[in-house]
N, C-alpha and C positions, 0 to 999 in steps of 0.2 A: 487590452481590456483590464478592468480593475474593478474590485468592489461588487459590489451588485448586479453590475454591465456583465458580469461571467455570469451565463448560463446553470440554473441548477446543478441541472444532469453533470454538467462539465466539474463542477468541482466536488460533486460526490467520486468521479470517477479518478480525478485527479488523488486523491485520496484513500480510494480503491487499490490503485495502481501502484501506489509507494508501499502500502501495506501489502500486498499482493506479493508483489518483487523479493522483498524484504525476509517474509514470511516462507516464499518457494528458492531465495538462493539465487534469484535471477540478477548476476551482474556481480553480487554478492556474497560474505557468506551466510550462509541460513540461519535465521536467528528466531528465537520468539515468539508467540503473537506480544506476550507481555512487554519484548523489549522491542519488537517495531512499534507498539503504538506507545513507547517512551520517545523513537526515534518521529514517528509522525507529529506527535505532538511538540514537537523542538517548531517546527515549523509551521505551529497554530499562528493565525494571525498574520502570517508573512508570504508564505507560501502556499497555504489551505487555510479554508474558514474554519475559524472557530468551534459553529454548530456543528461541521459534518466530522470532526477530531473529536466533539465531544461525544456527540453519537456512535463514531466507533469503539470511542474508551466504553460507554455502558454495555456495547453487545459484547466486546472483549474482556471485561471483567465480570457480567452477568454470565455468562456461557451461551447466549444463546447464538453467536458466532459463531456458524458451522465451518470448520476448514476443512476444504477435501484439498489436500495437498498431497502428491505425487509422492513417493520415495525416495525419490530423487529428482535435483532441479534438473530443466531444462539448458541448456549449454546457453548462454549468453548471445553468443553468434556462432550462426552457421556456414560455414564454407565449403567451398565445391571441392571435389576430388580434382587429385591434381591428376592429367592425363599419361 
């Protein structure tokens, strides 16, 4: 799928999701919101739409962008104990 054929919802969340990760350390290390949505927006146009990047820059730089973010991120992956 491409362009318009992607579902709303799907590319608010797709967008969500990179900022999210970004912002809680998941995968990575924790940075920002101001330097995930420089890192999100690398990827306007190519990999997320335009509208929903520029919509997070307003609430990101207005403040109205609430982050409830943990103290600490979550571990990347989980693995079982070994027996």
């Amino acid at each position: 799928m491409t362009g318009d054929s992607i579902p709303g919802m799907a590319r608010v969340l797709a967008v969500a999701e990179k900022f999210e990760a970004l912002t809680a350390g998941r995968g990575v290390l924790r940075i920002t919101p101001q330097e995930a949505l420089a890192k999100v927006t690398e990827g306007s146009g190519t990999e997320f739409d335009p509208s929903v990047v520029e919509a997070l820059g307003r609430a990101v730089k207005d403040g109205s962008l609430e982050l409830n973010l943990p103290d600490i991120a979550l571990p990347a992956t989980v693995t079982a104990p070994t027996p």
